[in-house]
N, CA, C and O atoms as a printed pandas DataFrame, in Angstrom:
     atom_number atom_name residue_name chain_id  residue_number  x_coord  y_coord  z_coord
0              1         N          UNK        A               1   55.740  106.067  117.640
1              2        CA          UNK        A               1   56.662  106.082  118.755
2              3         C          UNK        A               1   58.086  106.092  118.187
3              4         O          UNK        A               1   58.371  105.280  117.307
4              5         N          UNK        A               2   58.966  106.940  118.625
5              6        CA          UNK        A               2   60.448  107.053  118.370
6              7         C          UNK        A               2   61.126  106.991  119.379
7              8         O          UNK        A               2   60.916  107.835  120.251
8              9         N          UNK        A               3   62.213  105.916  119.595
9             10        CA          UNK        A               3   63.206  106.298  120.923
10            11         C          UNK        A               3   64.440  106.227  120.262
11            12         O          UNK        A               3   64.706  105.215  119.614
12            13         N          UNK        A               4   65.389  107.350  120.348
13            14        CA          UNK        A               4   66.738  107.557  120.293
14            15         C          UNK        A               4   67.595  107.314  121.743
15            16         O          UNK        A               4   67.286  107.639  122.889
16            17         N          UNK        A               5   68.928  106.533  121.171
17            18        CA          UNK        A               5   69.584  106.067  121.758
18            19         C          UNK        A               5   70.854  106.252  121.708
19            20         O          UNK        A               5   71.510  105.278  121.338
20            21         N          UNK        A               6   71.827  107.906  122.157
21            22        CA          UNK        A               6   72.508  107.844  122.206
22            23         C          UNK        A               6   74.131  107.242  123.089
23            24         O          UNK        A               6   74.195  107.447  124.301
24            25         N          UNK        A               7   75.141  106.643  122.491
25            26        CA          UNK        A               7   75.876  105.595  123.322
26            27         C          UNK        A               7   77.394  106.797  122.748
27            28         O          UNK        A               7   77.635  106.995  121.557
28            29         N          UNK        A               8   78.318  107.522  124.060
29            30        CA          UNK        A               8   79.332  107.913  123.687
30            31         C          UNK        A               8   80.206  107.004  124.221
31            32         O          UNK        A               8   80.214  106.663  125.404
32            33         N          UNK        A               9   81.135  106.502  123.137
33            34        CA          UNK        A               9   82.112  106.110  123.668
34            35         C          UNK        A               9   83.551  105.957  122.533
35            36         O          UNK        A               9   83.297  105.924  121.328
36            37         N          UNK        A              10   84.515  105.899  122.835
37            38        CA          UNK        A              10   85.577  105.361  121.882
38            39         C          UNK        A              10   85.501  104.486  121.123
39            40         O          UNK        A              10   84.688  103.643  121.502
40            41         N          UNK        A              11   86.151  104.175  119.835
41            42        CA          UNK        A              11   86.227  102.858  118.956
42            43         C          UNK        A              11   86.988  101.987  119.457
43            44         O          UNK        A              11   86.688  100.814  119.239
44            45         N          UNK        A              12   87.983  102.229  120.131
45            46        CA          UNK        A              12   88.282  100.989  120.996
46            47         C          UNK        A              12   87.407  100.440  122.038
47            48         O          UNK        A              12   87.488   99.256  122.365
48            49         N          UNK        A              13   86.590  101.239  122.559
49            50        CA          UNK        A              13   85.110  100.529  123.413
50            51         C          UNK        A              13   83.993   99.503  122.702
51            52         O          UNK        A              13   83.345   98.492  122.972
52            53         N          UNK        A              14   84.210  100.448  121.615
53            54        CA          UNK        A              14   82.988  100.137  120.524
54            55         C          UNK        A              14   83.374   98.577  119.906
55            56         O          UNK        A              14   82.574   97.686  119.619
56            57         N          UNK        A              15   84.703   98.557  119.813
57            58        CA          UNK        A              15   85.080   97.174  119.282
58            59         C          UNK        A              15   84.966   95.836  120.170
59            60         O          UNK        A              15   84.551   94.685  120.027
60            61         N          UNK        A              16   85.679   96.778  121.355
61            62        CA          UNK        A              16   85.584   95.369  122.479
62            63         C          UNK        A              16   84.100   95.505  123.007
63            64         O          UNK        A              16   83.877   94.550  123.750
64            65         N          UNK        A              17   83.257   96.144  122.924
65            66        CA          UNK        A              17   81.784   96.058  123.466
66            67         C          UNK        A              17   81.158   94.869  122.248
67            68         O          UNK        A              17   80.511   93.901  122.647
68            69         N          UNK        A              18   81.403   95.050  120.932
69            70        CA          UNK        A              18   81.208   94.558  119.746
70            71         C          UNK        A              18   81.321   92.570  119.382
71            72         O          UNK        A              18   80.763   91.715  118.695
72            73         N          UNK        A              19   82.698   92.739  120.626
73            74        CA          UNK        A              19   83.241   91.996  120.350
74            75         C          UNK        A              19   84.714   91.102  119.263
75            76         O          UNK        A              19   85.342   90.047  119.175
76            77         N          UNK        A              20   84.547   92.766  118.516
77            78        CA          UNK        A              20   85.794   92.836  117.129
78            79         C          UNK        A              20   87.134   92.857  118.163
79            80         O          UNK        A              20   87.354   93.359  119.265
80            81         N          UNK        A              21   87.984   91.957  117.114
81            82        CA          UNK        A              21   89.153   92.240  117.571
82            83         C          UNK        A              21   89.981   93.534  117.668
83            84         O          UNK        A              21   89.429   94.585  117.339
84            85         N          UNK        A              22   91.210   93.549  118.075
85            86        CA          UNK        A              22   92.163   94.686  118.348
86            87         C          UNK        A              22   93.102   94.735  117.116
87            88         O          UNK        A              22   94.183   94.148  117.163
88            89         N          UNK        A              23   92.669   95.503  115.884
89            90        CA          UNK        A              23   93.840   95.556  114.542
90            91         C          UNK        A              23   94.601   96.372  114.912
91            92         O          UNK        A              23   95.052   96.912  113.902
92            93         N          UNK        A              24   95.215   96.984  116.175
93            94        CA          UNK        A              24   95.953   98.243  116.078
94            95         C          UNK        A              24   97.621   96.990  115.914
95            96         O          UNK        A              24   98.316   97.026  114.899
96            97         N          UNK        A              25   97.857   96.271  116.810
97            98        CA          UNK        A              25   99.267   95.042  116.455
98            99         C          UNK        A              25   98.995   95.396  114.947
99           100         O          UNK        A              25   99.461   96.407  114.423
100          101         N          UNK        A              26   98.400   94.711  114.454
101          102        CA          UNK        A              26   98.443   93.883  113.249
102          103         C          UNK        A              26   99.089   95.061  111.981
103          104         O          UNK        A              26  100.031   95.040  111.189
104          105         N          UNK        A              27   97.770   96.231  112.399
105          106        CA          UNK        A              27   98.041   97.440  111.588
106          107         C          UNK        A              27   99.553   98.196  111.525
107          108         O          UNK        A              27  100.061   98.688  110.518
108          109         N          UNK        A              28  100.159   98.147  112.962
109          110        CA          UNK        A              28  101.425   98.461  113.281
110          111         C          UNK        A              28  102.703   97.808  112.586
111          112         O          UNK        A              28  103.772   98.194  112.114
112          113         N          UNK        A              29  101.965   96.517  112.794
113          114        CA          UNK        A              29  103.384   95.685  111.834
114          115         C          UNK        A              29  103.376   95.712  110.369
115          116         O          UNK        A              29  104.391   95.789  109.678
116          117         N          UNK        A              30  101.956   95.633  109.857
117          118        CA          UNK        A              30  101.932   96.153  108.250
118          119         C          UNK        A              30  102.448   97.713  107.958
119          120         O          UNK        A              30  103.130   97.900  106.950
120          121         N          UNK        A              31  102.237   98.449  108.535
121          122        CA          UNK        A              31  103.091   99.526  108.424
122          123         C          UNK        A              31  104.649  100.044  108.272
123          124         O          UNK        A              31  105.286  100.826  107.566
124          125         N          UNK        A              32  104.880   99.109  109.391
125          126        CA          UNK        A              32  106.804   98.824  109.643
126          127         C          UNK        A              32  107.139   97.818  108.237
127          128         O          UNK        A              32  108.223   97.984  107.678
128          129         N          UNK        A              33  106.328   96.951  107.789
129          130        CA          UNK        A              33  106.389   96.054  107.049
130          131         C          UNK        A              33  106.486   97.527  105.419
131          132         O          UNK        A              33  107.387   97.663  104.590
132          133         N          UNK        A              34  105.659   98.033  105.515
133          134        CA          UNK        A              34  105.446   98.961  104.271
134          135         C          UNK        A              34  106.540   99.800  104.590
135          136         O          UNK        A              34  107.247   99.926  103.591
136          137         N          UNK        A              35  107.009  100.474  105.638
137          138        CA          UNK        A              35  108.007  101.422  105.852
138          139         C          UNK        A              35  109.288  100.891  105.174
139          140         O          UNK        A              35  109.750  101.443  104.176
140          141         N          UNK        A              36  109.729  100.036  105.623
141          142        CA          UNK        A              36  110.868   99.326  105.373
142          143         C          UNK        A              36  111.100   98.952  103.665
143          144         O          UNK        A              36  112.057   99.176  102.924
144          145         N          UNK        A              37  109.793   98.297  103.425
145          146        CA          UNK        A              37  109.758   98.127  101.436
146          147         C          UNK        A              37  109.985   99.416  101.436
147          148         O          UNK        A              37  111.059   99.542  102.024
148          149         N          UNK        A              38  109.355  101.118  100.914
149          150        CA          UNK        A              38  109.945  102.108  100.541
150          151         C          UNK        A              38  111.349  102.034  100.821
151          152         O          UNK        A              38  112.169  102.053   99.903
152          153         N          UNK        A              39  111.676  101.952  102.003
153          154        CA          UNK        A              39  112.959  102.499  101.887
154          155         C          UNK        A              39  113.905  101.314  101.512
155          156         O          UNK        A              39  114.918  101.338  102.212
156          157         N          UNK        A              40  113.882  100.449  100.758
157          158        CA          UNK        A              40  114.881   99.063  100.349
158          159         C          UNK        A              40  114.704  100.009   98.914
159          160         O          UNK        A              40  115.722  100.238   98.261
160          161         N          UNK        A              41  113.366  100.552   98.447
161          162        CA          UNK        A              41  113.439  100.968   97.150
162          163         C          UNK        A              41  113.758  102.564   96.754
163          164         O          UNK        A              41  113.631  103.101   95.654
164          165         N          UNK        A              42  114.177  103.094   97.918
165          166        CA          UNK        A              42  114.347  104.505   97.265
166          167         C          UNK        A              42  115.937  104.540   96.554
167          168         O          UNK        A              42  116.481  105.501   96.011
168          169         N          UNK        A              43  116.349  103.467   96.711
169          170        CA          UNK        A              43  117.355  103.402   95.532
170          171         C          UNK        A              43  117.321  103.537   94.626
171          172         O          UNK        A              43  118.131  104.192   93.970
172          173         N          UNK        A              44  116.009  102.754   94.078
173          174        CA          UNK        A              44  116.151  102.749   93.053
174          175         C          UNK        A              44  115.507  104.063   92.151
175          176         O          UNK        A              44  115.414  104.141   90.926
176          177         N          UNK        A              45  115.120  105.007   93.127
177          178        CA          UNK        A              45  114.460  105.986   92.441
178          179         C          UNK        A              45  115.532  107.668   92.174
179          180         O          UNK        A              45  115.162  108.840   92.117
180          181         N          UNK        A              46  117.011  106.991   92.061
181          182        CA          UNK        A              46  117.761  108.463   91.843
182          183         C          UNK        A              46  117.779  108.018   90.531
183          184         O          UNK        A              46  117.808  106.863   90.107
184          185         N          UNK        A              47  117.750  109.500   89.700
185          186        CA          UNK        A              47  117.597  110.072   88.591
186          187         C          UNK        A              47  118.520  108.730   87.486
187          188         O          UNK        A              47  118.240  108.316   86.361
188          189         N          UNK        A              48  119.335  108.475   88.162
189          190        CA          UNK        A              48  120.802  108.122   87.355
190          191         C          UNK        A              48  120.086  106.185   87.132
191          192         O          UNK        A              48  120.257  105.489   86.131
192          193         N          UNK        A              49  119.379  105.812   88.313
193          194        CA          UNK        A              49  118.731  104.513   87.716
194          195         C          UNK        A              49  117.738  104.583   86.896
195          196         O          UNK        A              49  117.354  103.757   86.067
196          197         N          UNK        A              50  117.153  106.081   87.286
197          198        CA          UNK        A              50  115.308  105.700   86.655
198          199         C          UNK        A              50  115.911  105.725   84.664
199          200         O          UNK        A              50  115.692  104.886   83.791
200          201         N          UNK        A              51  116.469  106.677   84.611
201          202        CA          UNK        A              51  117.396  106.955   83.188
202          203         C          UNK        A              51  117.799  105.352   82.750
203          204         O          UNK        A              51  117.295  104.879   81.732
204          205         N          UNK        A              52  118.561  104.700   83.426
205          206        CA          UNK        A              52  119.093  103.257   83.047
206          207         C          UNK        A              52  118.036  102.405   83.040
207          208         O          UNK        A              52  118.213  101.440   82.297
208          209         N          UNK        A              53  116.844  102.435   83.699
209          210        CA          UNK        A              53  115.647  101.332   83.288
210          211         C          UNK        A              53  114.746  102.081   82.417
211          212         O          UNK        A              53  114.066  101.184   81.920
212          213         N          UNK        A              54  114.363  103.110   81.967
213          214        CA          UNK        A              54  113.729  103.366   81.696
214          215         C          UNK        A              54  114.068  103.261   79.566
215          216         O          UNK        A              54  113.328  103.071   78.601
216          217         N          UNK        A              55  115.248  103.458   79.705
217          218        CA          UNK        A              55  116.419  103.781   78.446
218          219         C          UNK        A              55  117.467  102.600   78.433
219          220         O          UNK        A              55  118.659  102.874   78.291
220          221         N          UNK        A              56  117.111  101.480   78.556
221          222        CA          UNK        A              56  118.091  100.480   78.800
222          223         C          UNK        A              56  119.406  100.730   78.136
223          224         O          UNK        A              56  120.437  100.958   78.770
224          225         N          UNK        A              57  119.307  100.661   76.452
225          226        CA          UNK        A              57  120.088  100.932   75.423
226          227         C          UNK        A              57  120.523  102.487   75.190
227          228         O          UNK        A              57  120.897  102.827   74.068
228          229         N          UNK        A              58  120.496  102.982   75.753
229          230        CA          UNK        A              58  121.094  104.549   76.287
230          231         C          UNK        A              58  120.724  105.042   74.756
231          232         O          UNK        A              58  119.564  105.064   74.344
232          233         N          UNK        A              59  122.003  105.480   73.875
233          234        CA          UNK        A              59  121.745  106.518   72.887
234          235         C          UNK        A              59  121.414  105.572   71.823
235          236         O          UNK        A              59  120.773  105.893   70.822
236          237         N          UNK        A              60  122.005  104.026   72.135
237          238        CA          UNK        A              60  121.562  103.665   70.454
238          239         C          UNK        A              60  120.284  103.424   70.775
239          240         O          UNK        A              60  119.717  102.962   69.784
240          241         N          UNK        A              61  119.528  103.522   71.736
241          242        CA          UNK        A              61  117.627  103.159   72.037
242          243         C          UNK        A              61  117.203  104.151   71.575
243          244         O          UNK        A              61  116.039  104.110   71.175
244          245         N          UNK        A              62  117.896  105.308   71.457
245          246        CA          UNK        A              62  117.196  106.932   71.298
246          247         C          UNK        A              62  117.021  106.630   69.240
247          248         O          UNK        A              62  116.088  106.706   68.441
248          249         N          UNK        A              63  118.658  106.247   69.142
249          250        CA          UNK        A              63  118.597  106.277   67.251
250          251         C          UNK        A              63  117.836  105.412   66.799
251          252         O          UNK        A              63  117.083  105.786   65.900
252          253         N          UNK        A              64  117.746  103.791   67.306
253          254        CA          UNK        A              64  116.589  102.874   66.657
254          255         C          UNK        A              64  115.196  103.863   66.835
255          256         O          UNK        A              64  114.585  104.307   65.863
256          257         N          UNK        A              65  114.921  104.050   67.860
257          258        CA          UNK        A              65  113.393  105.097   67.843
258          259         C          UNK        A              65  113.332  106.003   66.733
259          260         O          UNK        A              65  112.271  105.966   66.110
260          261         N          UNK        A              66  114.119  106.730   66.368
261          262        CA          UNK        A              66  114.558  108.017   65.776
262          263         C          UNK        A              66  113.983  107.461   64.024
263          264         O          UNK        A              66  113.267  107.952   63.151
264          265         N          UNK        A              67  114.759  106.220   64.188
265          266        CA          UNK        A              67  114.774  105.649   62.437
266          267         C          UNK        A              67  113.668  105.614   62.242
267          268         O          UNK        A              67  113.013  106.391   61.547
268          269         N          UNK        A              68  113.037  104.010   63.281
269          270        CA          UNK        A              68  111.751  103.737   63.321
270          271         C          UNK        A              68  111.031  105.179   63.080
271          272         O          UNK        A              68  110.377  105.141   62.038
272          273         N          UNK        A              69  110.988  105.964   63.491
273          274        CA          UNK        A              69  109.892  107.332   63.425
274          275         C          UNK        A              69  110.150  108.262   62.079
275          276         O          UNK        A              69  109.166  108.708   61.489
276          277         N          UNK        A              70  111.190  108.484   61.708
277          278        CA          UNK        A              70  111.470  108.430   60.269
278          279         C          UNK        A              70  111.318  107.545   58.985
279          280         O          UNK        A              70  111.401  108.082   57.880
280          281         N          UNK        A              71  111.104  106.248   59.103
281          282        CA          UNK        A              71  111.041  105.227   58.797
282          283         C          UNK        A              71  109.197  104.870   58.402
283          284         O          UNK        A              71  108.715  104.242   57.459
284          285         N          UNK        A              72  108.603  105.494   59.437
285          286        CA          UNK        A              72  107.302  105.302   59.737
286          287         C          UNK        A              72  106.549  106.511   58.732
287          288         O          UNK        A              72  105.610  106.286   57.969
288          289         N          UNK        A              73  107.395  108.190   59.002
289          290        CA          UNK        A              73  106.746  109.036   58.177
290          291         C          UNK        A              73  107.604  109.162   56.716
291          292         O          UNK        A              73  107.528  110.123   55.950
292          293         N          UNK        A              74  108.163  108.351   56.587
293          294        CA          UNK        A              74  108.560  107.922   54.799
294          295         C          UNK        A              74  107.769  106.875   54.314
295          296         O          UNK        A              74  107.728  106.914   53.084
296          297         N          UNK        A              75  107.129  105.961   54.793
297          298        CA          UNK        A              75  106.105  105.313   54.735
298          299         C          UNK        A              75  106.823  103.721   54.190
299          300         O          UNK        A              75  106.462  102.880   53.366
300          301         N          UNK        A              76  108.121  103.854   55.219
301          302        CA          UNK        A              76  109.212  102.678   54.467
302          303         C          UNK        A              76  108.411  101.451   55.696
303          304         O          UNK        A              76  107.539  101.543   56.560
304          305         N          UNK        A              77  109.296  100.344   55.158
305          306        CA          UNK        A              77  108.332   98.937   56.323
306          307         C          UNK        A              77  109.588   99.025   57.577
307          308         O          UNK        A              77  110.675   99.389   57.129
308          309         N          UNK        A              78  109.562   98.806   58.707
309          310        CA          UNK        A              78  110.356   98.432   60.153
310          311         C          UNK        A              78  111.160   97.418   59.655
311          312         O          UNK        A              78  110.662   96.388   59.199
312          313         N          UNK        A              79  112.577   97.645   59.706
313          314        CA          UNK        A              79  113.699   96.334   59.463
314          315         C          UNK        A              79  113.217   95.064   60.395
315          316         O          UNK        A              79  112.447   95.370   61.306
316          317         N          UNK        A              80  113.444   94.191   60.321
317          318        CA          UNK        A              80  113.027   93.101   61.162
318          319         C          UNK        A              80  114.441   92.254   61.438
319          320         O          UNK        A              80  114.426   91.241   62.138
């Protein structure tokens, strides 16, 4: 014996038939909540900061690297 039981209805039916609560609030405010963080941080993402954190020590970060890597294929030891 097989009985199928089809039920159409919405997920908002389906929840309150269920008994689950209503996440659409909750979901709404985590969203506005996430909207708002991006945009406090798209500051920090023009070219001219990502360069300054990324390169703290601008050109003399570039020459310590430079040595170190010269330094490394002369087979000399890292100044300390």
């Amino acid at each position: 014996m097989k009985i199928n039981i089809e039920i159409d209805c919405t997920p908002a039916e389906a929840r309150s038939f269920l008994g689950l609560p209503d996440v659409a609030p909750m979901q709404e405010a985590m969203m506005a909540e996430v909207e708002e963080r991006m945009k406090a941080n798209l500051s920090a993402m023009d070219p001219e900061t990502l360069v300054k954190t990324w390169l703290p020590a601008g050109v003399q970060g570039w020459e310590q690297l430079q040595k170190a890597f010269w330094g490394q294929m002369a087979g000399e030891k890292p100044e300390e």
